[in-house]
N, C-alpha and C positions, 0 to 999 in steps of 0.2 A: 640544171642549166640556169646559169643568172641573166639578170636582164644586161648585166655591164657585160657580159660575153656575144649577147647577139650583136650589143651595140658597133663590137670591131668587125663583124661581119660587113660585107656588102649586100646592093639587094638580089645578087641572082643565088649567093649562099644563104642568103632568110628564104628565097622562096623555095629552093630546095630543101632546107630543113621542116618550111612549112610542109610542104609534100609529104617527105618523110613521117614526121608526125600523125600527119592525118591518116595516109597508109596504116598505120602503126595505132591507130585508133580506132581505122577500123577492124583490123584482125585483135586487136581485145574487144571490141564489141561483140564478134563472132566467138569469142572464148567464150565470152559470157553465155552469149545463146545457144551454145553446146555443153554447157557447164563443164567445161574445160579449165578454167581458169581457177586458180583458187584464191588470189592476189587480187581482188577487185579493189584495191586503191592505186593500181598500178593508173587504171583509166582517170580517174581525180588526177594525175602525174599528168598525164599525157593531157588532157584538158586544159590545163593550165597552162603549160608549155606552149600548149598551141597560141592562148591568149598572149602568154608573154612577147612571141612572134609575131604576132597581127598588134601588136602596140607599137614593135621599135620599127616594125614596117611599117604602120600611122606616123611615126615621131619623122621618120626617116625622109617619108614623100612630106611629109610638111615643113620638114626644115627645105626642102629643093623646089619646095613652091614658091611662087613670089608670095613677096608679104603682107603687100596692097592688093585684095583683090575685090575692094569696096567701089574704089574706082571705075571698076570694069561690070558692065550692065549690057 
């Protein structure tokens, strides 16, 4: 998943995919602790991804933020 792909999402499809992800991070956690899983780079995948989504959701609420917010005390 690229970051130019989340970026044409909106925020109720980031925060579903965050979801998703995290879901999905945690059942390879639990692979792991049943030595289930033989792909442990699969979770380095999904780690990331999840960061990549918790940025374009930062970029995203800060671009719809006001921009002065030095003013305001």
């Amino acid at each position: 998943m690229n970051a130019s792909e989340l970026r044409d999402k909106d925020a109720a499809a980031l925060g579903k995919e965050l979801t998703d992800l995290l879901k999905a991070q945690f059942g390879l956690r639990m692979q792991i602790a049943t030595q289930q899983l033989s792909n442990t780079s699969q979770l380095k995948k999904v780690r990331r991804d999840i960061a990549r989504v918790r940025t374009v959701i930062t970029e995203v609420s800060a671009k719809n933020a006001p921009a002065d917010k030095a003013g305001q005390q």
